[in-house]
GULO-64595 format. One record per residue: z, y, x of N, C-alpha, C, CB in turn; residue in three letters. Coordinates in pm, whole numbers. Last residue first. Glycine has a CB too. Layout:
R      nz      ny      nx     caz     cay     cax      cz      cy      cx     cbz     cby     cbx  resn
R       Z       Y       X       Z       Y       X       Z       Y       X       Z       Y       X   Ala
...
***
This chain:
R      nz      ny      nx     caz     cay     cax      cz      cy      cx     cbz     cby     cbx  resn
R   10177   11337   15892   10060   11411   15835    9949   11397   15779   10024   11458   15890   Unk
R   10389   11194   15811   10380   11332   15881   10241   11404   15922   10453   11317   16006   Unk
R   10465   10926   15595   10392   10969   15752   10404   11137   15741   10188   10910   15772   Unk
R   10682   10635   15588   10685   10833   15591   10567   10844   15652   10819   10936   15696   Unk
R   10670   10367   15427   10624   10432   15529   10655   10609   15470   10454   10375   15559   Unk
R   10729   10275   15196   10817   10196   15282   10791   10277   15434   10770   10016   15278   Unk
R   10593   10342   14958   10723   10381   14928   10766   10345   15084   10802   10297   14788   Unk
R   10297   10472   15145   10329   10383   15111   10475   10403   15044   10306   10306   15208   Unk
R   10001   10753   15097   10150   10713   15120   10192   10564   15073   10244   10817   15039   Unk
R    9723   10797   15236    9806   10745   15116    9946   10681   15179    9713   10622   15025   Unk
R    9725   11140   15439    9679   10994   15392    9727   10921   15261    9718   10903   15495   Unk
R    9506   11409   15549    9627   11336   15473    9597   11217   15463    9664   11380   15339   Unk
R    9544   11422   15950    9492   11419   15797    9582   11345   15713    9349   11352   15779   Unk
R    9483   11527   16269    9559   11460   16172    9510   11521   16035    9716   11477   16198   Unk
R    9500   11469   16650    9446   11528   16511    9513   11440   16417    9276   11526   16487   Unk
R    9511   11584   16971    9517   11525   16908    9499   11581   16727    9613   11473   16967   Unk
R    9239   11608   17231    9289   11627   17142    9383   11561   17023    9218   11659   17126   Unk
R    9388   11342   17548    9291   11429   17457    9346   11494   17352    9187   11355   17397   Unk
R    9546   11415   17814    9539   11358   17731    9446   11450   17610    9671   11316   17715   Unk
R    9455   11227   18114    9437   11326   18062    9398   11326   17909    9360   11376   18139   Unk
R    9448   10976   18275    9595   11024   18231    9582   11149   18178    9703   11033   18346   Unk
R    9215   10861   18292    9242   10935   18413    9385   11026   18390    9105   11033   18447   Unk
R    9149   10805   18009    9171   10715   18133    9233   10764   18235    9061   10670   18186   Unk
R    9350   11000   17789    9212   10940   17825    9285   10855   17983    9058   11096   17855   Unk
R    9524   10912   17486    9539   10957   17637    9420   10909   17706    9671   10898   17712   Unk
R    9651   11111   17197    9534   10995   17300    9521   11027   17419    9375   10984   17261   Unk
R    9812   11095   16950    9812   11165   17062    9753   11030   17145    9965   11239   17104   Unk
R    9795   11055   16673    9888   11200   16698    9881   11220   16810   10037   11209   16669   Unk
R    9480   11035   16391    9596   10980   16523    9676   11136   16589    9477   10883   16694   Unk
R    9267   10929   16248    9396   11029   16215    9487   10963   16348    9485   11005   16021   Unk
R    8947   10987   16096    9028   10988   16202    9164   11032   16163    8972   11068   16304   Unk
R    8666   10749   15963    8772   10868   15973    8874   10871   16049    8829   10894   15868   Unk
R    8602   10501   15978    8720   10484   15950    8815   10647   15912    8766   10398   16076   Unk
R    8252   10376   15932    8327   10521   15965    8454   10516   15876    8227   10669   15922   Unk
R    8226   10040   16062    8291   10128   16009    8357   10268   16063    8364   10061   15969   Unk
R    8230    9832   16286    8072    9897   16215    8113   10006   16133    7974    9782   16103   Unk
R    8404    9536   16159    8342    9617   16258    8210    9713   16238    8314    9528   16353   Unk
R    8747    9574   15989    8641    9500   16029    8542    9599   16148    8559    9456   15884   Unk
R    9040    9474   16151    8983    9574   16089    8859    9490   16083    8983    9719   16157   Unk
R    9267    9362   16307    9309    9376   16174    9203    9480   16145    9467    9418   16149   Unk
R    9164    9149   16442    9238    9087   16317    9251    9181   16222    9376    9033   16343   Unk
R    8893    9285   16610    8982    9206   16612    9063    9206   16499    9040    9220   16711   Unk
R    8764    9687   16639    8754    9478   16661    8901    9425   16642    8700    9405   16867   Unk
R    8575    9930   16522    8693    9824   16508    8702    9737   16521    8740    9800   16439   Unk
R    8437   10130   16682    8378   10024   16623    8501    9912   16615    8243    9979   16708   Unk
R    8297   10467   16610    8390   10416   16635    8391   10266   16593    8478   10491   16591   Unk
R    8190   10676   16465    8084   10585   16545    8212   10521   16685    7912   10714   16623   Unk
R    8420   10858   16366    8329   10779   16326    8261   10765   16491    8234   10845   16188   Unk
R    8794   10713   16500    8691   10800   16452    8562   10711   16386    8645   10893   16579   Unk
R    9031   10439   16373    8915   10489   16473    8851   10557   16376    8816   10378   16557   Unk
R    9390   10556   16251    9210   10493   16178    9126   10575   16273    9154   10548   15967   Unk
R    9686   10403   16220    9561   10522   16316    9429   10483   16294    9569   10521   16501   Unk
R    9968   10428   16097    9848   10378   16110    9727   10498   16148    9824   10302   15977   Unk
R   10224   10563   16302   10184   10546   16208   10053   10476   16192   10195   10642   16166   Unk
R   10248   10753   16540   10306   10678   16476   10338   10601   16336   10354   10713   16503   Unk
R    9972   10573   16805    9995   10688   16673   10136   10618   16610    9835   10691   16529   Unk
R    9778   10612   17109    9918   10578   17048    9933   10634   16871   10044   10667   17158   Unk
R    9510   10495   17268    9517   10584   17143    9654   10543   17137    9414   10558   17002   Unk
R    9297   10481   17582    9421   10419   17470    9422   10572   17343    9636   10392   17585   Unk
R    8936   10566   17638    9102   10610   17640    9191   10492   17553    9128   10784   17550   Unk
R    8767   10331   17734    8730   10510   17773    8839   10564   17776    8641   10609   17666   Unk
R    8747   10132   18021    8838   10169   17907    8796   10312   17850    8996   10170   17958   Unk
R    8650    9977   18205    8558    9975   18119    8623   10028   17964    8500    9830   18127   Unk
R    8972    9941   18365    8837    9946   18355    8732    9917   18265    8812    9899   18424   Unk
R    9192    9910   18281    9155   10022   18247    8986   10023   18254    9230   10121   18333   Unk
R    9387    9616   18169    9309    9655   18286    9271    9812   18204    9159    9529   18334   Unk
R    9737    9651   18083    9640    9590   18049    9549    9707   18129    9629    9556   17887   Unk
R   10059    9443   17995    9963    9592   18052    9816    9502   18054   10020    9677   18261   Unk
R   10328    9493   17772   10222    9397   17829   10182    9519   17922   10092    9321   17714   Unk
R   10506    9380   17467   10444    9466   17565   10366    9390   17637   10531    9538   17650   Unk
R   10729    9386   17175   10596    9350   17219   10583    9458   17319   10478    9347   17104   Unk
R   11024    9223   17099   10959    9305   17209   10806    9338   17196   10976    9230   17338   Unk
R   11226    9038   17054   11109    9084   16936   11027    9153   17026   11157    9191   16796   Unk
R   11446    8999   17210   11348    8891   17202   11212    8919   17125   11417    8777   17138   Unk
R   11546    9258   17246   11483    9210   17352   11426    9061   17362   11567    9231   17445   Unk
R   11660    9275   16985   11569    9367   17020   11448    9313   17124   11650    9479   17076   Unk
R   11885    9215   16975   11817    9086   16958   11652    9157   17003   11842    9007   16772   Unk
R   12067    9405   16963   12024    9345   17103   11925    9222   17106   12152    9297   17176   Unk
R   12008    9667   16756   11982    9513   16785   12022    9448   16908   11844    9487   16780   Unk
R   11939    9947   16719   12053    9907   16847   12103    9752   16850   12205   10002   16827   Unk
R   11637    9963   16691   11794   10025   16586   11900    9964   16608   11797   10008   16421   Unk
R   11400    9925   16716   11494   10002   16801   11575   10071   16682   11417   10115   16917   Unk
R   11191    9621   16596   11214    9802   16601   11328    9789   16633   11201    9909   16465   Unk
R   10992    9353   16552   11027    9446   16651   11093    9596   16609   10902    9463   16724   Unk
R   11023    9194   16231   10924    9265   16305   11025    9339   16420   10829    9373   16202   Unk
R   11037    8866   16093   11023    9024   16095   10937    9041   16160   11122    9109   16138   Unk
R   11057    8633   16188   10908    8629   16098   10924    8792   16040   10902    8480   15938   Unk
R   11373    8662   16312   11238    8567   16295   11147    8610   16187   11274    8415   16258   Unk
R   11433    9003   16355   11451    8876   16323   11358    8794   16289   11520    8870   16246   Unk
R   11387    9288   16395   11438    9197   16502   11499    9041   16461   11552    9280   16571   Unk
R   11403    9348   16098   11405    9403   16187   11451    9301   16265   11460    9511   16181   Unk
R   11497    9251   15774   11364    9145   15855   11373    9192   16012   11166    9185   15786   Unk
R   11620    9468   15692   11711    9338   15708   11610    9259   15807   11749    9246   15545   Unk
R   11399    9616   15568   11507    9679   15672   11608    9533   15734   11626    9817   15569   Unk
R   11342    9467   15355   11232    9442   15433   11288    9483   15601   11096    9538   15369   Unk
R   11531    9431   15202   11487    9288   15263   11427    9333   15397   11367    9195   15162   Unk
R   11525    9746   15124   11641    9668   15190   11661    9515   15271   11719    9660   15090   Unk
R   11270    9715   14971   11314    9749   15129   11403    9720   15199   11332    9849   15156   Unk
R   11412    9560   14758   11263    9513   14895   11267    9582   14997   11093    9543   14859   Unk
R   11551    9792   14684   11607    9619   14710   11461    9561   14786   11649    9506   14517   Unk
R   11352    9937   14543   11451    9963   14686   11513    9863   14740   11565   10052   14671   Unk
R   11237    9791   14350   11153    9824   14509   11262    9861   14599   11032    9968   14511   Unk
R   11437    9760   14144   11399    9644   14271   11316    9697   14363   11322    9508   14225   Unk
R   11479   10048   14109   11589    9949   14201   11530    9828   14284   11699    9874   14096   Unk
R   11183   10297   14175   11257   10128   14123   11400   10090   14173   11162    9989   14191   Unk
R   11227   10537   14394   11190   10462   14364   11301   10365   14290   11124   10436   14456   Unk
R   11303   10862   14188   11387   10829   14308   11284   10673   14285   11602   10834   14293   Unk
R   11281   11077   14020   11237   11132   14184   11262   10996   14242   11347   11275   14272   Unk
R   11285   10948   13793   11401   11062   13869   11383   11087   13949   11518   11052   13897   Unk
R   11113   10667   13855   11225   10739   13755   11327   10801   13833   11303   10635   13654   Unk
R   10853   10677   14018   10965   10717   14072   11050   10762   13931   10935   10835   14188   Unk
R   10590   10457   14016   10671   10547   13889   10769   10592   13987   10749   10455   13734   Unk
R   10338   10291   14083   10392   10413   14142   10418   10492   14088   10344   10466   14211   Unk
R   10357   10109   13824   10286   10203   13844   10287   10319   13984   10308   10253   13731   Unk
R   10520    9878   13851   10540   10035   13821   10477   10114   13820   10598   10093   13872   Unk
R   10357    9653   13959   10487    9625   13811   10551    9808   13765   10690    9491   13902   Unk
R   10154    9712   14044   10106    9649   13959   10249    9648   13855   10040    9514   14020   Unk
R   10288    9915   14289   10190    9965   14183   10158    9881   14081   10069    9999   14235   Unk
R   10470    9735   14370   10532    9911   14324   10415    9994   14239   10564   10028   14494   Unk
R   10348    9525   14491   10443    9510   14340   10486    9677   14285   10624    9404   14379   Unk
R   10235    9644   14695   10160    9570   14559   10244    9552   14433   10112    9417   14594   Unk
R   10442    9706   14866   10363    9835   14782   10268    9761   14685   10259    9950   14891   Unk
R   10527    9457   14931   10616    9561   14842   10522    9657   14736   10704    9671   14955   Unk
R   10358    9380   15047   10394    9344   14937   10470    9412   14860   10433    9254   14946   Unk
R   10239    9566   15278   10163    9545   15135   10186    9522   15033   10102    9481   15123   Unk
R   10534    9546   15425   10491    9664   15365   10383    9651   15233   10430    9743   15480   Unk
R   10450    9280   15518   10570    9299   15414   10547    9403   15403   10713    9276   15436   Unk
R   10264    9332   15646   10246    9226   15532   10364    9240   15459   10228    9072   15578   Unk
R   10270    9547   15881   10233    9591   15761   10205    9435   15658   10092    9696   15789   Unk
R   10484    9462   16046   10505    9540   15962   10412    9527   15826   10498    9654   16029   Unk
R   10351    9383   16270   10428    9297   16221   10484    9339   16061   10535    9281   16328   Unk
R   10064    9308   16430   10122    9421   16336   10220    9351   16233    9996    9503   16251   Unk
R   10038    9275   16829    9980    9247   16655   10115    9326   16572    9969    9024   16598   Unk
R    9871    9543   17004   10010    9464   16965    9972    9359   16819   10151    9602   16919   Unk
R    9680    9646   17036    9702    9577   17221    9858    9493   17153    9747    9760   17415   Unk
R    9343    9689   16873    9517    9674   16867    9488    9608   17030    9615    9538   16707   Unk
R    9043    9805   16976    9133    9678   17020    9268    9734   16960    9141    9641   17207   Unk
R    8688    9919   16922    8884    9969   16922    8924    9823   16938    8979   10059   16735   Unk
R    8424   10016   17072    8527    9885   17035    8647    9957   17065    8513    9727   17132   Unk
R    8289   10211   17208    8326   10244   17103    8415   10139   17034    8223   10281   17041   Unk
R    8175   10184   17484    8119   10158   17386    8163   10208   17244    8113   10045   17397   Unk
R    8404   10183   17665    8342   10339   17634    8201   10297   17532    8284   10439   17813   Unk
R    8730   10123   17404    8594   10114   17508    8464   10217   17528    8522    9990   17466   Unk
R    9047   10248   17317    8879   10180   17277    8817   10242   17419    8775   10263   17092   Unk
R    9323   10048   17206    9249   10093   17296    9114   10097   17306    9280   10050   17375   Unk
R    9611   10171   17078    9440   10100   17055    9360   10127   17161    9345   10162   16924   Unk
R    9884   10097   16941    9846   10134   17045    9728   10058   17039    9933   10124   17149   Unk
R   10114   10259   16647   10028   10162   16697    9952   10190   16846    9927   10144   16589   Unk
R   10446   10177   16456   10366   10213   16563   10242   10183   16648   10423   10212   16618   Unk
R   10580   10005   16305   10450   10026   16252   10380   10093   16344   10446   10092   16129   Unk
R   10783    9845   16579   10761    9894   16436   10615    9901   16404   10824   10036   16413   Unk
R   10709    9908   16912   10816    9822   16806   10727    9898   16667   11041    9874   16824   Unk
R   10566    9824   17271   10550    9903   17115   10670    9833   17025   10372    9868   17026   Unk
R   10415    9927   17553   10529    9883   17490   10506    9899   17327   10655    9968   17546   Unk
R   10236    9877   17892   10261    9973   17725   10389    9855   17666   10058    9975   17574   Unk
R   10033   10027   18137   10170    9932   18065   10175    9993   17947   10335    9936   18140   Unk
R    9760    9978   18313    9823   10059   18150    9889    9996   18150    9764   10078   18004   Unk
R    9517   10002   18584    9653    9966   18499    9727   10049   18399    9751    9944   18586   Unk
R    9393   10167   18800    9311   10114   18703    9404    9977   18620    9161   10065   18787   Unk
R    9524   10366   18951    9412   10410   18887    9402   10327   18751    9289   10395   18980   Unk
R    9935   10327   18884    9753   10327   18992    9689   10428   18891    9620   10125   19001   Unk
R    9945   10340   18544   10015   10238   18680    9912   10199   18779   10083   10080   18626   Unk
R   10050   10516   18298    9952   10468   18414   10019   10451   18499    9849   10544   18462   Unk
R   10237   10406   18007   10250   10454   18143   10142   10422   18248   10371   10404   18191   Unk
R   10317   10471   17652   10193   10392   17765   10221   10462   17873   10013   10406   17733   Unk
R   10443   10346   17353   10407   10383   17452   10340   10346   17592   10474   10414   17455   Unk
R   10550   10377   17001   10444   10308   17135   10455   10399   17243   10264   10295   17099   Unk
R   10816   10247   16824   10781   10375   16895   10624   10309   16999   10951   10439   17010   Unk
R   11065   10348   16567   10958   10293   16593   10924   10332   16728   10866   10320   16499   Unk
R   11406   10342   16475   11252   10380   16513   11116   10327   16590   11267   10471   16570   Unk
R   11694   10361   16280   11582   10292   16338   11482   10397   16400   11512   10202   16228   Unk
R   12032   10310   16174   11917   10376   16153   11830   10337   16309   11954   10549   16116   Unk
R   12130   10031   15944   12109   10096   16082   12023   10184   16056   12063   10013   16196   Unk
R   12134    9908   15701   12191   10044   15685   12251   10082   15837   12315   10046   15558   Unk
R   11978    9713   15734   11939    9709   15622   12012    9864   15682   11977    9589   15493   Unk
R   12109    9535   15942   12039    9596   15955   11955    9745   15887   12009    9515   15969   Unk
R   12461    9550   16014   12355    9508   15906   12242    9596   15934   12405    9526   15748   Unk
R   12611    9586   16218   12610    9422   16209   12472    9397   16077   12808    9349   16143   Unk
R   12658    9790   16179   12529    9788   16309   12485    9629   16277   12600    9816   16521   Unk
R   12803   10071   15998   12770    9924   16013   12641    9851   16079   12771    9882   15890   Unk
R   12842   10330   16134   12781   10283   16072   12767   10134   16096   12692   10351   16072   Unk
R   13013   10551   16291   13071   10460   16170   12963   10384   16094   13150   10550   16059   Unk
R   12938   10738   16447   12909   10745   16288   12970   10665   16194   12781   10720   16259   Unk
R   12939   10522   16642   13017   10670   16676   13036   10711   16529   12916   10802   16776   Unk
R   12794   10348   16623   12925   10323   16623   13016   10399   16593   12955   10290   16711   Unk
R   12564   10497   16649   12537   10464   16505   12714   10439   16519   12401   10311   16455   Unk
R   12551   10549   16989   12527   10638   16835   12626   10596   16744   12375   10609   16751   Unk
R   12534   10245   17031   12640   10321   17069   12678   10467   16985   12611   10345   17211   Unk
R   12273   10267   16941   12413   10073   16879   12523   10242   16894   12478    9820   17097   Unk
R   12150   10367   17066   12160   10393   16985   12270   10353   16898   12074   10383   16967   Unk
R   12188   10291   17360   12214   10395   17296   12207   10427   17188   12179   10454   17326   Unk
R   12021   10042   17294   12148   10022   17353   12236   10160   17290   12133   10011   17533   Unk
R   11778   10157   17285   11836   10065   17190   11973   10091   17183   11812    9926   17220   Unk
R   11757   10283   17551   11715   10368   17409   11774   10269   17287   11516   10392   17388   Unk
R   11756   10018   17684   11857   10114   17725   11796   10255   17604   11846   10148   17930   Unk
R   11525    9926   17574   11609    9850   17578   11738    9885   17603   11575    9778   17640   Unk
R   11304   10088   17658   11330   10034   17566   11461    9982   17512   11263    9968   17578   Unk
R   11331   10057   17949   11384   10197   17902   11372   10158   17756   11290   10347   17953   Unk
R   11263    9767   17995   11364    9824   18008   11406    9951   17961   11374    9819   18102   Unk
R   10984    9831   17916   11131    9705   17836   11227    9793   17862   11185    9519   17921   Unk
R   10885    9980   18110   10849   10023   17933   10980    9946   17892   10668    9945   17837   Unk
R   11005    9950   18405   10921    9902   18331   10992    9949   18181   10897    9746   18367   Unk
R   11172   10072   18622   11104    9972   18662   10983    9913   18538   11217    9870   18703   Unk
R   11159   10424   18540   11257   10286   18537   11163   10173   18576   11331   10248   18373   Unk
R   11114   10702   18542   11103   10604   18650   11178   10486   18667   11120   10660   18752   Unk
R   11185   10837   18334   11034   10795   18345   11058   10714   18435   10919   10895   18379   Unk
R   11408   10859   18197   11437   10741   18268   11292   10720   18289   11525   10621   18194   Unk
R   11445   11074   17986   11509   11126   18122   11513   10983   18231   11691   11195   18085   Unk
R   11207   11010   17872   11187   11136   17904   11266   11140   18031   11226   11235   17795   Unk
R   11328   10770   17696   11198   10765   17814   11210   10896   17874   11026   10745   17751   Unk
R   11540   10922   17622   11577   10781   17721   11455   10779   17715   11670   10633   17680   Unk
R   11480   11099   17427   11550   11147   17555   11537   11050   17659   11699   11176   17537   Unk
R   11319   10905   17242   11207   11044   17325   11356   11067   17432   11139   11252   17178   Unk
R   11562   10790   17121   11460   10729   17162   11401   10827   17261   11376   10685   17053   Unk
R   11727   11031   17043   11762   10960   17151   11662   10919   17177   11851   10873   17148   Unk
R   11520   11134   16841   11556   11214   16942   11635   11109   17065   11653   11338   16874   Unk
R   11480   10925   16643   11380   10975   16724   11408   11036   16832   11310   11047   16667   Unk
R   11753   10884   16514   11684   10821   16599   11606   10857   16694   11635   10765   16553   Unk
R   11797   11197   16477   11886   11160   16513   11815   11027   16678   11966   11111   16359   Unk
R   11600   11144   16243   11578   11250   16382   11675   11218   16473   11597   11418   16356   Unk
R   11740   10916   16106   11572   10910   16136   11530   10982   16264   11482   10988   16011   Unk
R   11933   11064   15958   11932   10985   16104   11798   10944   16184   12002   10848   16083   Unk
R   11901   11438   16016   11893   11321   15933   11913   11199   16044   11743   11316   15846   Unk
R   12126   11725   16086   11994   11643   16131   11996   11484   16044   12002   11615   16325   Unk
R   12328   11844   16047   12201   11860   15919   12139   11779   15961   12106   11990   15889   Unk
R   12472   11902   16264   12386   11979   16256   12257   11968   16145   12358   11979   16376   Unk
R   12652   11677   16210   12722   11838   16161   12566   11959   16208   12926   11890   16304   Unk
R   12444   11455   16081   12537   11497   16176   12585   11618   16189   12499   11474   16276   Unk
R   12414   11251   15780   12387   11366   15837   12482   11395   15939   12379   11462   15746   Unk
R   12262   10972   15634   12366   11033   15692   12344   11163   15734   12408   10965   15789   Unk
R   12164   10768   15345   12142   10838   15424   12275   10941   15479   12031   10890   15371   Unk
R   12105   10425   15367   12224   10521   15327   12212   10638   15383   12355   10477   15361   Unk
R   11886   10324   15465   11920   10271   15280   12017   10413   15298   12034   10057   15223   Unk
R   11888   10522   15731   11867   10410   15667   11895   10418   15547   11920   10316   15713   Unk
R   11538   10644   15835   11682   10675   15835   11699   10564   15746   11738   10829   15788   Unk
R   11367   10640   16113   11344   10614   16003   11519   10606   16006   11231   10492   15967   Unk
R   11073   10786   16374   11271   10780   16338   11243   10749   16194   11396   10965   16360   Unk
R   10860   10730   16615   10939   10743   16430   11020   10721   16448   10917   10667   16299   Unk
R   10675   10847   16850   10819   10760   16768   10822   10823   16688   10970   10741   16819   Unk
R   10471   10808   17127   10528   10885   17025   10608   10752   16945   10403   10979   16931   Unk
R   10392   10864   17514   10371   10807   17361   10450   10893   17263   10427   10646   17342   Unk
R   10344   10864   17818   10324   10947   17720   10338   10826   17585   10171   11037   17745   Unk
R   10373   10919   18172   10379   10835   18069   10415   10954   17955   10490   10706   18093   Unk
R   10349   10993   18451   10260   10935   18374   10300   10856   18234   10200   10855   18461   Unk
R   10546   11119   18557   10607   10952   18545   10448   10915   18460   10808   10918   18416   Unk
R   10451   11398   18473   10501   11322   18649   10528   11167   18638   10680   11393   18722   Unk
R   10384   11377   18193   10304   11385   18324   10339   11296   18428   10311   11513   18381   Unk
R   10522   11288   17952   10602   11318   18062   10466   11301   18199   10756   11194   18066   Unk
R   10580   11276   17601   10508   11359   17713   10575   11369   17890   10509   11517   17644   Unk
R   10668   11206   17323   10726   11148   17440   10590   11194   17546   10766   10964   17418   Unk
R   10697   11310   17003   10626   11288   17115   10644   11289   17229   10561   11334   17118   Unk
R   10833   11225   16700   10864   11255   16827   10795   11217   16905   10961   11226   16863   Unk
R   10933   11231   16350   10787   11190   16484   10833   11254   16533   10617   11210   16489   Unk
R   11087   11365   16185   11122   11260   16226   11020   11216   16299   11164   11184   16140   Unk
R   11080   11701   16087   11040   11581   16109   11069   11503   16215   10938   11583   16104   Unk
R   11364   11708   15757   11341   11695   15944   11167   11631   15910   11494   11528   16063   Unk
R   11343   11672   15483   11398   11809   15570   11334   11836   15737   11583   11786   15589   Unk
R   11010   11605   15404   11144   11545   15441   11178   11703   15521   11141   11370   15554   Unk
R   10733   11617   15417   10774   11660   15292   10957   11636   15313   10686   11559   15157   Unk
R   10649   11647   15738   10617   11580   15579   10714   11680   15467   10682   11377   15568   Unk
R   10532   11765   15997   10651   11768   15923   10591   11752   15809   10741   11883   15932   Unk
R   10325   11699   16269   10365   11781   16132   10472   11739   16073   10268   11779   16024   Unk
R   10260   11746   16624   10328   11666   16510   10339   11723   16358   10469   11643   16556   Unk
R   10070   11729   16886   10092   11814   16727   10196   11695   16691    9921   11836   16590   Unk
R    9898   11815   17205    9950   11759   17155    9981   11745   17056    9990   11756   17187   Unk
R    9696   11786   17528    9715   11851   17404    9803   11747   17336    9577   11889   17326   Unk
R    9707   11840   17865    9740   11749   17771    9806   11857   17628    9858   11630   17850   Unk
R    9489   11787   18150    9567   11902   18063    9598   11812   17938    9464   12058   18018   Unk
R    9552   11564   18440    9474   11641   18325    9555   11740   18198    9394   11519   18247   Unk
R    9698   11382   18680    9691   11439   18583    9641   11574   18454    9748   11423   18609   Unk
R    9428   11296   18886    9543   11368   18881    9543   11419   18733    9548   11480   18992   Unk
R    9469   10907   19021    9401   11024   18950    9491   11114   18905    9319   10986   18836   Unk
R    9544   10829   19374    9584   10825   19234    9520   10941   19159    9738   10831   19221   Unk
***
């Protein structure tokens, strides 16, 4: 088995009290990814200030961290869910609605042997894998970002990206609230906000290593470097995309630099750096 390599890592903190990205690092179990915590329509606080978003993030990252050796990505998925339902109960938060659960996103990847990748993913979270040619691959399709566009199309053509009072539109917030409601339901999208329906939305899989240079995890949208060559649905090919990702793991489980830049903000996405 190849031996684990030195592993760099970063997260930044946005403009929000907490940050809510969490990087899931665990050598000995070979496994590594990252998570968003997203707080809900209603925001809460636990006697330590923490938002729910962190709240999320932090169970999520404890249940891979303290269960590296569970039979498979679902499952510790699925027991990080579970815990959360159990959370949010504790808070008093209505679980039966999605719209005012709190949530997170998350990818992740475990070497399995030499030449095997399991992975897992929910939310806007992404996992890419590029070749030692330079072909990036999604390994999930992207459930998130068509209802994210729409929203953010109507927030700039009917508002301008106006915040009256710091605060977005009523009706944009009412889209989110659709869009928080779509979670783990038909023609939604996959995310860990104590659903049990959780385990029909799922996306995972594994996938060969060979002819792999590294996977990429980010929580958030991750744009291949330059001479970097984007394939499949959701990019085109041949494009300097510039770089922004939070943590890449080369083949041999050694994880590369990670990096970050500003980006354009969506009303429906946080990013952190």
């Amino acid at each position: 088995m190849k031996r684990i390599g030195k592993i760099e890592s970063c997260t930044r903190k946005g403009s929000g009290d907490w940050n809510e990205d969490g990087l899931i690092l665990h050598p000995p179990a070979r496994l590594f990814g990252v998570v968003d915590g997203a707080t809900g329509m209603d925001p809460v606080r636990d006697p330590l200030g923490r938002s729910a978003g962190r709240i999320a993030m932090e169970t999520v990252v404890s249940a891979f961290l303290e269960g590296g050796d569970a039979p498979s990505l679902r499952t510790l998925t699925l027991e990080a869910n579970g815990k959360l339902r159990t959370l949010m109960q504790k808070y008093g938060v209505d679980v039966s609605d999605p719209s005012r659960c709190w949530s997170a996103a998350h990818a992740v990847v475990r070497f399995r042997g030499d030449w095997e990748l399991e992975w897992v993913q929910s939310g806007d979270c992404k996992i890419y894998a590029v070749s030692r040619e330079g072909d990036v691959r999604a390994l999930a399709e992207d459930r998130v970002k068509p209802l994210d566009d729409r929203v953010l199309s109507r927030w700039v053509e009917e508002f301008g990206q106006s915040r009256p009072g710091g605060f977005l539109p009523e009706p944009i917030r009412e889209d989110l609230r659709k869009n928080r409601a779509r979670g783990n339901r038909p023609g939604g999208y996959p995310v860990i906000n104590g659903d049990p329906a959780l385990k029909e939305h799922l996306q995972s899989g594994t996938l060969s290593l060979k002819g792999l240079s590294f996977p990429c995890s980010s929580p958030t949208a991750w744009i291949p470097g330059r001479g970097m060559r984007r394939r499949g649905s959701e990019g085109l090919d041949g494009k300097d995309w510039g770089r922004r990702w939070k943590a890449s793991v080369g083949r041999n489980g050694k994880m590369k630099r990670a990096h970050g830049c500003p980006g354009s903000r969506s009303p429906t996405t946080k990013r952190d750096c």
